[in-house]
BAFI-3210 file (N, C-alpha, C; in Angstrom, 3 decimals, decimal comma, padded with zeros to 6 digits):
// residues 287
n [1|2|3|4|5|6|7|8|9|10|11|12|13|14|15|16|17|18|19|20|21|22|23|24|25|26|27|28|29|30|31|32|33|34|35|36|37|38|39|40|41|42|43|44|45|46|47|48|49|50|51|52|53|54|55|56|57|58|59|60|61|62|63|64|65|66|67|68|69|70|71|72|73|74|75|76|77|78|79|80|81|82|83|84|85|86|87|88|89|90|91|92|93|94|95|96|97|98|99|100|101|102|103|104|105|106|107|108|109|110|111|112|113|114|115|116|117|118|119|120|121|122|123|124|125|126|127|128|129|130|131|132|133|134|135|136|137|138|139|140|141|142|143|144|145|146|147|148|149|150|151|152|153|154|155|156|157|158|159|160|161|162|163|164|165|166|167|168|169|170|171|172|173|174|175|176|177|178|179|180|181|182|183|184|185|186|187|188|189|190|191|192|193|194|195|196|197|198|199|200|201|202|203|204|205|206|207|208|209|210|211|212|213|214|215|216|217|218|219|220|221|222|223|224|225|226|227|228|229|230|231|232|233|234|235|236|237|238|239|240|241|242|243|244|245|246|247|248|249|250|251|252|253|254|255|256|257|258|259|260|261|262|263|264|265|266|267|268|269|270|271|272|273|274|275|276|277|278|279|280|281|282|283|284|285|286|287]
n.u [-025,945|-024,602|-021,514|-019,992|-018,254|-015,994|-015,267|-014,191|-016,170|-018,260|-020,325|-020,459|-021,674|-019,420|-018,213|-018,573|-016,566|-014,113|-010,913|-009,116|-007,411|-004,854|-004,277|-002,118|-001,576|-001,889|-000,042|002,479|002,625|002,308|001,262|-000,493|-001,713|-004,483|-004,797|-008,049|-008,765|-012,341|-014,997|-017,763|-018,407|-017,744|-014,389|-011,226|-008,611|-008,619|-007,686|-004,903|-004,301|-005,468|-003,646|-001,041|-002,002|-001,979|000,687|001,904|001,294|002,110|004,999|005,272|004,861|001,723|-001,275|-003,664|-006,890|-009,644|-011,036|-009,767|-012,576|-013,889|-013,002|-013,479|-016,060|-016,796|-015,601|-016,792|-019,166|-018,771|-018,967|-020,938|-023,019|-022,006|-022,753|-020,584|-019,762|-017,302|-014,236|-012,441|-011,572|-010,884|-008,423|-007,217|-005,016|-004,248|-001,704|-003,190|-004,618|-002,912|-000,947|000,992|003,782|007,267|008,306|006,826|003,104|003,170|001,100|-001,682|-003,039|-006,004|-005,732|-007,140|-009,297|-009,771|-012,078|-012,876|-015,138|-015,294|-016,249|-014,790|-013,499|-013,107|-010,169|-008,441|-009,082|-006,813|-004,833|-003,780|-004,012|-001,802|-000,272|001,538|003,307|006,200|008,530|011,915|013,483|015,213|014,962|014,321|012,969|012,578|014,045|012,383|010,632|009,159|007,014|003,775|003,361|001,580|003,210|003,854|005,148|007,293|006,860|004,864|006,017|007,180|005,202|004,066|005,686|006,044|003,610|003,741|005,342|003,703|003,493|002,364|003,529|006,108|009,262|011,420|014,658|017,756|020,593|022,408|021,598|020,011|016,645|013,887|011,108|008,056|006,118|004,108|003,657|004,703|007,672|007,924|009,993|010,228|013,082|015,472|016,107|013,772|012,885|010,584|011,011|011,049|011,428|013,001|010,846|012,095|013,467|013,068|011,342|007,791|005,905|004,497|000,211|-001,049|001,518|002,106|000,106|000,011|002,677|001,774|000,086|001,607|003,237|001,462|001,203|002,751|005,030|008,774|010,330|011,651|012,837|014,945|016,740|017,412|018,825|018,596|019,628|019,455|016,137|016,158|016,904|014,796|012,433|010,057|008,263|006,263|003,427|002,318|-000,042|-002,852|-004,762|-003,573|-003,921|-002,550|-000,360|000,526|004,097|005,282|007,271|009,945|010,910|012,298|012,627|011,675|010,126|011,194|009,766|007,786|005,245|003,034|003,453|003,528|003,509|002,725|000,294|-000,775|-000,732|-002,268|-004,748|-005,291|-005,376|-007,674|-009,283|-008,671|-009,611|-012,550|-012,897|-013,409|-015,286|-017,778|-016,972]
n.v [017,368|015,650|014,609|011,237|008,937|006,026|003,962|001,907|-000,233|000,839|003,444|006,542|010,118|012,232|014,428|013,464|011,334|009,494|008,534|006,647|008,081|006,959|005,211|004,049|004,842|007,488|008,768|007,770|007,592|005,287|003,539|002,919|004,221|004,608|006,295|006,584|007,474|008,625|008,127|008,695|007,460|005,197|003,501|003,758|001,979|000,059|-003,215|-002,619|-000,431|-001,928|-003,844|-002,564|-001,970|-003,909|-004,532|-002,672|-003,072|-005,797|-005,070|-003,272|-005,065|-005,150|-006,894|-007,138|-005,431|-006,768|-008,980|-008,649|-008,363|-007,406|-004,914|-003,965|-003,910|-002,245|000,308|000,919|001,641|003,655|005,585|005,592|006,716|008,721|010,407|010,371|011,227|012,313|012,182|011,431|008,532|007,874|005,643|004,175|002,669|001,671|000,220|000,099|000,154|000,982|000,088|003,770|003,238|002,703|000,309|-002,671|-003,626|-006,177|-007,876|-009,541|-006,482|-004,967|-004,062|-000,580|000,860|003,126|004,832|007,776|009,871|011,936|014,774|015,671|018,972|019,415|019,335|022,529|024,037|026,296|024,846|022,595|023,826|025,658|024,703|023,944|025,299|024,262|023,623|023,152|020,771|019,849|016,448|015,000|012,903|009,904|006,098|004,438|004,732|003,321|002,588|003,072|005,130|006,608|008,742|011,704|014,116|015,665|015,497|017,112|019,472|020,156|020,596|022,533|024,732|025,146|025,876|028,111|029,460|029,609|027,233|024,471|021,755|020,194|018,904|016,537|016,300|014,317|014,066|013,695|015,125|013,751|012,979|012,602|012,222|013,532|015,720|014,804|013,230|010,843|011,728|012,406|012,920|013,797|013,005|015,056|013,586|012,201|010,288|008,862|008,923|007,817|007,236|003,775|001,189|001,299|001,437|004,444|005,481|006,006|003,310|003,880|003,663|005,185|005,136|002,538|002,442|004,118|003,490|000,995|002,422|003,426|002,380|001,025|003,061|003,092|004,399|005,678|004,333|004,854|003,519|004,586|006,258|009,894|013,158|016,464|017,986|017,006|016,980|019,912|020,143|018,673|017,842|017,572|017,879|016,443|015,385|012,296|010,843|009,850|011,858|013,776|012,665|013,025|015,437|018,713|019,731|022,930|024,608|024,889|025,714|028,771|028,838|028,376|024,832|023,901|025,232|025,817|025,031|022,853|019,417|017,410|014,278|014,640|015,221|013,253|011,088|011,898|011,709|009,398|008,064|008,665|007,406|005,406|004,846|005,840|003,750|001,514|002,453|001,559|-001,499]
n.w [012,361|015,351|015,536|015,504|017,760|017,888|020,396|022,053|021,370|021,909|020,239|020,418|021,626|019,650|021,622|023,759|024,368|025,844|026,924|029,106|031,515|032,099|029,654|027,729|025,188|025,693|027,397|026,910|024,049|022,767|020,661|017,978|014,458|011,440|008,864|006,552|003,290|002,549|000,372|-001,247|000,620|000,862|002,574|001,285|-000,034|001,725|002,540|002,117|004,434|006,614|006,483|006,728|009,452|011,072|010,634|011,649|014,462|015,177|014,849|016,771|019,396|020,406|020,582|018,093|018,284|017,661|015,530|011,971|009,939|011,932|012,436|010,057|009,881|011,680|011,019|008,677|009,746|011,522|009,745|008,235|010,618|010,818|008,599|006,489|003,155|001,358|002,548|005,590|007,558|010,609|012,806|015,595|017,762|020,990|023,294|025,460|028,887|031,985|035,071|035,230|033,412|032,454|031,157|028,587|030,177|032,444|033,354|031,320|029,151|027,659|024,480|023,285|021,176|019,343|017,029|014,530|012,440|009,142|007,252|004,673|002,769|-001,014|-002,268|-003,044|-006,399|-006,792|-005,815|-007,390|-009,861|-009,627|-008,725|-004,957|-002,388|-000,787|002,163|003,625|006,240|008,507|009,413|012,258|013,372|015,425|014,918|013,824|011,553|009,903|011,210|011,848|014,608|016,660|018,026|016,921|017,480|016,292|013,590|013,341|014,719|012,309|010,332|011,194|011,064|007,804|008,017|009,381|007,236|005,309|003,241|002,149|002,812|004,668|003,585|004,900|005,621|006,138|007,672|005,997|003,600|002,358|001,408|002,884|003,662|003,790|006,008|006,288|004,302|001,421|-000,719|-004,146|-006,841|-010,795|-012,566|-014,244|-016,229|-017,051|-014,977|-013,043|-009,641|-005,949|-002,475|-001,434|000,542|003,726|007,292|007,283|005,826|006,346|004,814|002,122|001,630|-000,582|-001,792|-002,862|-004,105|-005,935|-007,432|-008,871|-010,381|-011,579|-013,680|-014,948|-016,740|-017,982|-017,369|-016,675|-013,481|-011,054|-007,692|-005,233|-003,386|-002,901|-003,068|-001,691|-003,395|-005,509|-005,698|-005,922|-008,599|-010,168|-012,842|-011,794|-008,834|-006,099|-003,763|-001,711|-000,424|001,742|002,394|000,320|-001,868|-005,079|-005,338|-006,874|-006,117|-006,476|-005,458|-003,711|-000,752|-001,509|-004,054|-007,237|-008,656|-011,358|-014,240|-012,407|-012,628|-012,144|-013,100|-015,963|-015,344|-012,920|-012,926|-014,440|-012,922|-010,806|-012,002|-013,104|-009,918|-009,029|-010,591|-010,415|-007,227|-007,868|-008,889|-006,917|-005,558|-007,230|-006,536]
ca.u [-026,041|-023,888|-020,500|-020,277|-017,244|-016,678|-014,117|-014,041|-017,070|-019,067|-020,768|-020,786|-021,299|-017,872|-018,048|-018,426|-015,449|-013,201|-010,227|-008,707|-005,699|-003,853|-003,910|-000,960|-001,344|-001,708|001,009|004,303|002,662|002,355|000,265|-000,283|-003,267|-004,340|-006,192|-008,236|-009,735|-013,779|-014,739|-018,968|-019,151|-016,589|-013,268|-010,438|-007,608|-008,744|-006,935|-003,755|-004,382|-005,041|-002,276|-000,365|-002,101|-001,008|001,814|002,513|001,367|003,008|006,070|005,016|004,000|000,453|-002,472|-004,668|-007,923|-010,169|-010,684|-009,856|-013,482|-014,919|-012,363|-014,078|-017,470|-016,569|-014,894|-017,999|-020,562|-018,686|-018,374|-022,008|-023,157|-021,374|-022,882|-019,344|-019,571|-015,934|-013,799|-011,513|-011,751|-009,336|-008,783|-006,427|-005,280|-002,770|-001,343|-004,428|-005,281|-002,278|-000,717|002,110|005,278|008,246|007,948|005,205|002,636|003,530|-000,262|-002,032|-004,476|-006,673|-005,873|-007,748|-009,735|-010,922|-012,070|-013,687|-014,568|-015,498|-016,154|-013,771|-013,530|-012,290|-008,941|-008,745|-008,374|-005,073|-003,529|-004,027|-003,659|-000,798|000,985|001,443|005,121|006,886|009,894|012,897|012,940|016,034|014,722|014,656|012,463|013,016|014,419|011,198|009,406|008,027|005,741|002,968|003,067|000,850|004,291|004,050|005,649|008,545|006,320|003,552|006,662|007,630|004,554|003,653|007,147|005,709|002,657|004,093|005,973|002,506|003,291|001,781|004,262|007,653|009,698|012,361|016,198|018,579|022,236|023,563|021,369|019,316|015,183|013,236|009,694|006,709|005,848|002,640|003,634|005,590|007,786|008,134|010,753|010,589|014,273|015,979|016,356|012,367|012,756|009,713|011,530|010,519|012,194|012,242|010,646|012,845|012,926|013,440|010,308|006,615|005,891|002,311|-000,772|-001,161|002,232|002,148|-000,922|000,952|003,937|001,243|-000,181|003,128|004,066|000,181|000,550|004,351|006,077|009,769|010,292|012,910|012,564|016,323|016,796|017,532|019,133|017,776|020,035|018,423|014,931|016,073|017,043|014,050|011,620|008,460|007,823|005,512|003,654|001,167|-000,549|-004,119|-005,480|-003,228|-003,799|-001,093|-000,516|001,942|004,831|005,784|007,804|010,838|011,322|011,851|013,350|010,622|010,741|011,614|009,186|007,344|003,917|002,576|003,879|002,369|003,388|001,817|-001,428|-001,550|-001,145|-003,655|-006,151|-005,452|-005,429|-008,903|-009,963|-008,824|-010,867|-013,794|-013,391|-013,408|-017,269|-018,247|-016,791]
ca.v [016,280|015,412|013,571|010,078|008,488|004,609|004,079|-000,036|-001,393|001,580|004,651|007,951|011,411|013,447|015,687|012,962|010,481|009,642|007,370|006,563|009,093|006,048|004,355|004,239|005,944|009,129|009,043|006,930|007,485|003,957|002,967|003,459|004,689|004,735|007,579|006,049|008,289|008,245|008,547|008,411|006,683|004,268|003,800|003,267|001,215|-000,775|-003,891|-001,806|-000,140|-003,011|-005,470|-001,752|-001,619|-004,931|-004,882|-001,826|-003,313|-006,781|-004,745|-002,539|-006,002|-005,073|-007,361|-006,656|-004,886|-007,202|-009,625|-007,177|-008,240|-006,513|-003,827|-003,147|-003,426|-000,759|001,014|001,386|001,983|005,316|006,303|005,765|007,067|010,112|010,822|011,221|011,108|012,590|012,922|010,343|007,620|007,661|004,502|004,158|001,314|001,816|-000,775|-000,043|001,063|000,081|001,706|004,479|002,338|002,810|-001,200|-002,818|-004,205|-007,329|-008,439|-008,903|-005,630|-004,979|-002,977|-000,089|001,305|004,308|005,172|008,750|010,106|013,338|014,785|017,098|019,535|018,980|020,502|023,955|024,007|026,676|023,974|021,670|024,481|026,374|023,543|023,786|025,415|023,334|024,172|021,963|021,341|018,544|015,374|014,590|011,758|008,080|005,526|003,364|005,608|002,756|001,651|004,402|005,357|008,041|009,538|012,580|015,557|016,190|015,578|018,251|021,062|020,200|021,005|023,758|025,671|025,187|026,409|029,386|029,863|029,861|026,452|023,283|020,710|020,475|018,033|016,403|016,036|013,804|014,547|013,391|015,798|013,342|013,644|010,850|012,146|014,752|015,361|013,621|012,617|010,447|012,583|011,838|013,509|013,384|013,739|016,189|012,428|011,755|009,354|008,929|008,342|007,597|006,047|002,731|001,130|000,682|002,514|005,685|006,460|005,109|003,087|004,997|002,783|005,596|005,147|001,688|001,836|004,649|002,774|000,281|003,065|004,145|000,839|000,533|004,052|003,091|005,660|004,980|004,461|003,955|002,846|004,766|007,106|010,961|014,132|017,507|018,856|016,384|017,512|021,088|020,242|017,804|018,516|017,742|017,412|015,990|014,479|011,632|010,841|009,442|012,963|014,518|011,937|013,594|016,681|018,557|020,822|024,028|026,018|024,323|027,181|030,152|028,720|027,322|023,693|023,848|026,267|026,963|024,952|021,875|018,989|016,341|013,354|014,375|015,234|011,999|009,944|012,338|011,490|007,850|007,858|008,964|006,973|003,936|005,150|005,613|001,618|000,968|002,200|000,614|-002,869]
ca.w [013,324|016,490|015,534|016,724|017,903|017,926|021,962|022,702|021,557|021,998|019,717|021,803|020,868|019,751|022,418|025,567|023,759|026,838|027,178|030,485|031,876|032,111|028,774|027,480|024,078|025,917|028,238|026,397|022,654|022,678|019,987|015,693|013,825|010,166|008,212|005,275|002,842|002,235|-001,372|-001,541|001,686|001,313|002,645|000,271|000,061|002,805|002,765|002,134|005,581|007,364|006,152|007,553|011,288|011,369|010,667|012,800|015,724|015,390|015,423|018,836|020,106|020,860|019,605|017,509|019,187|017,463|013,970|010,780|009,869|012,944|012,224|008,832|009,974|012,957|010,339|007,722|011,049|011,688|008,283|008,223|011,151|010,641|007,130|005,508|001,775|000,769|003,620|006,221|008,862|011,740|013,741|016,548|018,654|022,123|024,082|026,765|030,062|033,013|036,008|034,357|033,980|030,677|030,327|029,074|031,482|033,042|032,970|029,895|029,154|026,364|023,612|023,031|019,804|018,904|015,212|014,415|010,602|009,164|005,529|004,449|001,303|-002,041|-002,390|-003,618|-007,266|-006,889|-005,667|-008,281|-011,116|-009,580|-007,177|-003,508|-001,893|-000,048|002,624|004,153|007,516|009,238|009,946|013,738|014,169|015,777|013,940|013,558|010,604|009,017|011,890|011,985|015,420|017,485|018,390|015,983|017,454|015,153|012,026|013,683|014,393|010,719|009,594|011,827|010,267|007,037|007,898|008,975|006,461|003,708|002,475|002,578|003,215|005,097|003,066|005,364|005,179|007,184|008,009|004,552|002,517|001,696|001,104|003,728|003,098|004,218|007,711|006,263|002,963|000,963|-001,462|-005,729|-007,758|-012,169|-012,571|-015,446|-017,238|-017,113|-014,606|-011,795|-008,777|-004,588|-001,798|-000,929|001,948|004,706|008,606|007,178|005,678|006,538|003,312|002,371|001,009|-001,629|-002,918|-002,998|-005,496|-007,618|-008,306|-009,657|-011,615|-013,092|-014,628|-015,779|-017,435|-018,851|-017,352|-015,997|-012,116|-010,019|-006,684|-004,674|-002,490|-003,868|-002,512|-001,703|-004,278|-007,159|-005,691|-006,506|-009,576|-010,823|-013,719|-011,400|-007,543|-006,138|-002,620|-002,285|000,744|001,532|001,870|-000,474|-003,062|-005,839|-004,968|-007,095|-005,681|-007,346|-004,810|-002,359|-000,290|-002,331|-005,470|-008,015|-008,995|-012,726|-014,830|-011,519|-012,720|-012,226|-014,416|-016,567|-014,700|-011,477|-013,335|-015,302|-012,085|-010,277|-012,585|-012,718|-008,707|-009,029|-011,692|-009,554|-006,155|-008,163|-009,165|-005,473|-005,081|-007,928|-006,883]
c.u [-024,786|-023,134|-020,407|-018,582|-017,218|-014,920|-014,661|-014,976|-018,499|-019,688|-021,230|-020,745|-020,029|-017,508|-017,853|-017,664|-014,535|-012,525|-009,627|-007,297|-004,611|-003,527|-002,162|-000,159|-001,549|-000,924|002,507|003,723|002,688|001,258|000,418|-001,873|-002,902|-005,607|-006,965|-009,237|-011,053|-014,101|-016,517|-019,143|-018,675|-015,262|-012,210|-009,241|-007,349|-008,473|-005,639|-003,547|-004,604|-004,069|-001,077|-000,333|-001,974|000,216|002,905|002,723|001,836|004,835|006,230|004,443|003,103|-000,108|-003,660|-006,172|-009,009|-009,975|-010,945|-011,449|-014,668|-014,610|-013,494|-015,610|-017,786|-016,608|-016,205|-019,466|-020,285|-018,789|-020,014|-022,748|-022,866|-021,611|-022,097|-019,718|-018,280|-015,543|-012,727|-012,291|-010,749|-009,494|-007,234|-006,300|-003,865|-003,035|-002,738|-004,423|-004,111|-001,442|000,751|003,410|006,082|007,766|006,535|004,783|002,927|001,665|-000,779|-003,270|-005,389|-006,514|-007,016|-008,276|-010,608|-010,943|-012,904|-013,738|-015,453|-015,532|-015,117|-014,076|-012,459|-010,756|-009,151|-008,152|-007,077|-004,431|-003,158|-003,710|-002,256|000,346|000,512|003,040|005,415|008,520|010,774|013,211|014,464|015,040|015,160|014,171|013,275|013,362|013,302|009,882|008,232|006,798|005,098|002,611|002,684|001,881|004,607|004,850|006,436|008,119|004,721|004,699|007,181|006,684|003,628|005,064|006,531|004,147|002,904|004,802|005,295|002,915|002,674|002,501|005,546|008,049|011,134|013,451|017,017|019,757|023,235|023,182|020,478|017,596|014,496|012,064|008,970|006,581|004,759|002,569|004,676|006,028|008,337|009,050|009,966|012,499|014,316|015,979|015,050|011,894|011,977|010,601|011,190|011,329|011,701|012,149|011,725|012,362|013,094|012,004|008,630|006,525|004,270|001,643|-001,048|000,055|002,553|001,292|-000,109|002,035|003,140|000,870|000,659|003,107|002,488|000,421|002,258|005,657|007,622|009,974|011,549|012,943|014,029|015,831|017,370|017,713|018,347|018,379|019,790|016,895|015,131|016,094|015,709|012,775|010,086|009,197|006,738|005,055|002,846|000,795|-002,522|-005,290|-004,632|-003,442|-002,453|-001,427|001,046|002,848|005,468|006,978|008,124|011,501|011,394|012,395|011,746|010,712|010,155|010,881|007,959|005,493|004,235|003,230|003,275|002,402|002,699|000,288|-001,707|-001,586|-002,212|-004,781|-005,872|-005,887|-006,864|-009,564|-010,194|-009,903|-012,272|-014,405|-013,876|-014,640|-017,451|-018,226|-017,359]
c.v [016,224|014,360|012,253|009,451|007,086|004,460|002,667|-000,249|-000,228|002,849|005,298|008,825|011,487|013,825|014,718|011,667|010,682|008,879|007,575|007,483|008,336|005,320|004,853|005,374|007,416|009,549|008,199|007,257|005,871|003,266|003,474|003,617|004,465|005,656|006,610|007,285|007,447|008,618|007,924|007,226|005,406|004,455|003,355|002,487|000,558|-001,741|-003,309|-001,472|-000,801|-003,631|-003,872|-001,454|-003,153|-005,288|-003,809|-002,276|-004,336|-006,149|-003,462|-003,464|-005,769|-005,947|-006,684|-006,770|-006,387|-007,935|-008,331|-007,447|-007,164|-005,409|-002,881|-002,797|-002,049|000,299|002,229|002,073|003,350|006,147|006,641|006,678|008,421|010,940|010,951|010,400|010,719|013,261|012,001|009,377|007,677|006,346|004,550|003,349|001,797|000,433|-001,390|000,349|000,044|001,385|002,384|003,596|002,529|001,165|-001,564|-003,262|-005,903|-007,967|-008,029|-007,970|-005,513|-003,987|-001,781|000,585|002,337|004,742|006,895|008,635|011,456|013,880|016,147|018,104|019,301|019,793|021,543|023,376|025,545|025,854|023,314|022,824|024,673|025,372|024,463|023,971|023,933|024,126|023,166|022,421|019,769|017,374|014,755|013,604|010,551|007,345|004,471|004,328|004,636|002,166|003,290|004,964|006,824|009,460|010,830|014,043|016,162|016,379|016,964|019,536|020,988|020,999|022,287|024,950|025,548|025,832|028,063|030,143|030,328|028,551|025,384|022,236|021,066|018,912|017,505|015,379|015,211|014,371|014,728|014,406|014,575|013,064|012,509|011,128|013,433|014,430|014,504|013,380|011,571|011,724|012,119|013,034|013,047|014,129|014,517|015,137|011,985|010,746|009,939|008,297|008,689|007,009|004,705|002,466|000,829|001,718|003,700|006,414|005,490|004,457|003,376|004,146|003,504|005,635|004,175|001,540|002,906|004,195|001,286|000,922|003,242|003,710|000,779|001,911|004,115|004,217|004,567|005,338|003,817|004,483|003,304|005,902|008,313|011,936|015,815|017,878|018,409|016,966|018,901|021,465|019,493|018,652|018,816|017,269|017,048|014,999|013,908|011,478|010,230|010,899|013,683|013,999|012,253|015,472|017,717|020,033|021,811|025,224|025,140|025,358|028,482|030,337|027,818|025,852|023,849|025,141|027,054|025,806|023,490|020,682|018,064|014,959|013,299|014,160|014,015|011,188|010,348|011,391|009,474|007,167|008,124|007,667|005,378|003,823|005,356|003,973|001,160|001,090|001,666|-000,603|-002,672]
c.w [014,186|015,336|016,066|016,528|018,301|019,089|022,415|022,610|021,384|020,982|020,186|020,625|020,889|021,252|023,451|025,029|024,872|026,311|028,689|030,569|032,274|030,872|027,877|026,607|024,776|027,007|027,773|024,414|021,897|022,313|018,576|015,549|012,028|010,111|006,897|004,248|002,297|000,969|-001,545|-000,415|001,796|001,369|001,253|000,565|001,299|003,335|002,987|003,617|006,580|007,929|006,994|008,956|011,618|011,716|011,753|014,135|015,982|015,310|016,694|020,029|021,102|020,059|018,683|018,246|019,202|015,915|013,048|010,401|010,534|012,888|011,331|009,243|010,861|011,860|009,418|008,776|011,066|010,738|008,170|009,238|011,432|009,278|006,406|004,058|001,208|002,414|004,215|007,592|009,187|012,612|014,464|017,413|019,740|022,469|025,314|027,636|030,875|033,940|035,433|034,982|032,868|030,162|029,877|030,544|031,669|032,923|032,148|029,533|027,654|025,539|023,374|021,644|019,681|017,699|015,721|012,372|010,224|007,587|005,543|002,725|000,102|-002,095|-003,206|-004,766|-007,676|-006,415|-006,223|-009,697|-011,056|-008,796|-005,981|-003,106|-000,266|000,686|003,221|005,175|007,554|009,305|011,121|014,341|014,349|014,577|013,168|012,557|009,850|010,032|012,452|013,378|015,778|017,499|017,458|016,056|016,819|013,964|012,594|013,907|013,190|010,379|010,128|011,359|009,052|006,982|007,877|008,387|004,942|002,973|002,599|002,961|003,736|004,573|004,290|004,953|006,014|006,682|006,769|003,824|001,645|001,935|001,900|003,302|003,787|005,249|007,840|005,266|002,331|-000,268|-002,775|-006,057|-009,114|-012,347|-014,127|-016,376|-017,766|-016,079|-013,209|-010,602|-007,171|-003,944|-001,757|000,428|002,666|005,841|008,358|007,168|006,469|005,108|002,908|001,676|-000,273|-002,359|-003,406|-004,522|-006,633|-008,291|-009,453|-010,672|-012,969|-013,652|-015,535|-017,202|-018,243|-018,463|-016,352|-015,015|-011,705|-008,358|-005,931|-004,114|-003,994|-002,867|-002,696|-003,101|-005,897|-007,030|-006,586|-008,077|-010,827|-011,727|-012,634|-009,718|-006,771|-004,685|-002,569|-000,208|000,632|001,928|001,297|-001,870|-003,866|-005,700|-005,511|-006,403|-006,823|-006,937|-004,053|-001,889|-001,035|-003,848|-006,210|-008,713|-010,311|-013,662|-013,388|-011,560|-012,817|-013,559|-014,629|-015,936|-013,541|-011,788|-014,164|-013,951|-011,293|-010,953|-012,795|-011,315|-008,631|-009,522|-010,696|-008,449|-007,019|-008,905|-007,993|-005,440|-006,114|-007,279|-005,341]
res [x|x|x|x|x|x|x|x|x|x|x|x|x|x|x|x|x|x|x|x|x|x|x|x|x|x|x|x|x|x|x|x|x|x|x|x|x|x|x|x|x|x|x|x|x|x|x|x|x|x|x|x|x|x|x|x|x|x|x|x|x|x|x|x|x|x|x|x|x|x|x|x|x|x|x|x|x|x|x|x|x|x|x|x|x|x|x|x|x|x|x|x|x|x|x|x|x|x|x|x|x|x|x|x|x|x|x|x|x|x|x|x|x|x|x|x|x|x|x|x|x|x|x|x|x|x|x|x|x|x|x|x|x|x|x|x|x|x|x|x|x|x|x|x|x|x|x|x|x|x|x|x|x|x|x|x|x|x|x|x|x|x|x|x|x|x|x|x|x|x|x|x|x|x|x|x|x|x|x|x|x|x|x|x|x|x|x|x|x|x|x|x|x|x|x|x|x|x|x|x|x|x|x|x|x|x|x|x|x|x|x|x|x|x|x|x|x|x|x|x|x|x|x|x|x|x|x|x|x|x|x|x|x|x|x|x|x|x|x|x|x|x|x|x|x|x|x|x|x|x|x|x|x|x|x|x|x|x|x|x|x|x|x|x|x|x|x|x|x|x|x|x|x|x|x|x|x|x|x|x|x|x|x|x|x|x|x]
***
């Protein structure tokens, strides 16, 4: 079947999905999105992602397109409409349609919204047996990481260097040597002590909806967490690595550039929260 795309109000094919050559988001990057993963035809952690394009856009002072109600119902239309089972919803909101200027617009325009969604495939199980390499790349983006904006180019040549390099993720570094996060992930250490450890939120990193619920997991599943910042040169050294993301779910690392992280294989903390991270999304269709 034809793709359908949901552009202000409307459900068009894929293929004839316009926006105006003036809106903003495609000439200043001036706007945020959220991915949500689909899991049997529903989205997941859907308040989570909300209470986040909220909060993004009350700090890019844009309004919100429409009520989060109408959001969700948009939300579930495309999901539907698009047959996805297992796969993502994209939704996207700019500032709107005005004549090209750096400031905002002086008169008030209407936000714009465009969702799409799409089934995707399960992850390969070598990635999940064997891990997933990982390479280190600077950290060059803006200072505003935690508000999810469009603006991606630094986290797309991250992860285009890692691509061509055969790995899956580019983990990035700032100036100090110290670890901010995935060009599209948040990033977990287990240190040499046992200890589960992540950044905390602040403008450094985005704060991710899937790591929000694993730090709930942890504590449910007793393990010890700590919540600080951490240097490349503790990554190198840590028993487990590890990146979460709403399509990576837990995804564990085995390879930071060309040194192996610890015995080289997968470790038991990533795979117990995997399988808890599951366990939880499959509560979600149920409830």
């Amino acid at each position: 079947m034809s793709r359908i795309a949901y552009v202000n109000g409307r459900y068009v094919p894929h293929r004839e999905a316009q926006i105006h050559v003036e809106d903003r988001g495609y000439q200043f990057a001036d706007g945020v999105y959220e991915v949500c993963t689909v899991r049997k035809g529903v989205p997941m952690e859907e308040k989570g992602h909300l209470d986040r394009l909220e909060r993004s856009l009350r700090e890019m002072r844009i309004d919100m397109p429409m009520s989060r109600a109408a959001i969700s119902l948009a939300m579930r239309e495309t999901i539907r409409r698009n047959l996805v089972e297992e796969g993502i919803v994209y939704l996207q909101v700019t500032r709107g349609v005005a004549p090209r200027d750096h400031p905002f617009p002086t008169k008030k325009v209407r936000p714009a919204l465009v969702m799409t969604a799409r089934n995707s495939k399960p992850h390969p199980t070598p990635w999940l047996e064997d891990g997933v390499k990982a390479i280190v790349v600077p950290d060059i983006r803006w200072g505003r990481r935690d508000i999810k904006t469009v603006g991606l180019l630094p986290n797309c040549m991250a992860k285009q260097a890692a691509r061509e390099r055969g790995a899956y993720e580019a983990i990035l570094v700032d100036a100090d040597g110290v670890v901010t996060e995935g060009s599209s992930t948040n990033v977990w250490i287990v240190t040499e002590g046992g200890a589960l450890v992540t950044r905390p939120p602040s403008n450094a990193i985005l704060n991710g909806v899937t790591r929000l619920e694993l730090i709930e997991l942890a504590a449910a599943e007793g393990l010890k967490f700590e919540e600080r910042s951490f240097t490349l040169e503790e990554l190198r050294r840590a028993r487990e690595v590890f990146v979460t993301s709403a399509s990576s779910f837990v995804m564990p690392v085995t390879q930071v550039d060309d040194r192996p992280v610890a015995n080289g294989k997968p470790g038991a903390v990533a795979g117990k929260l995997r399988a808890a991270y599951l366990r939880h999304m499959d509560a979600q269709v149920v409830a």
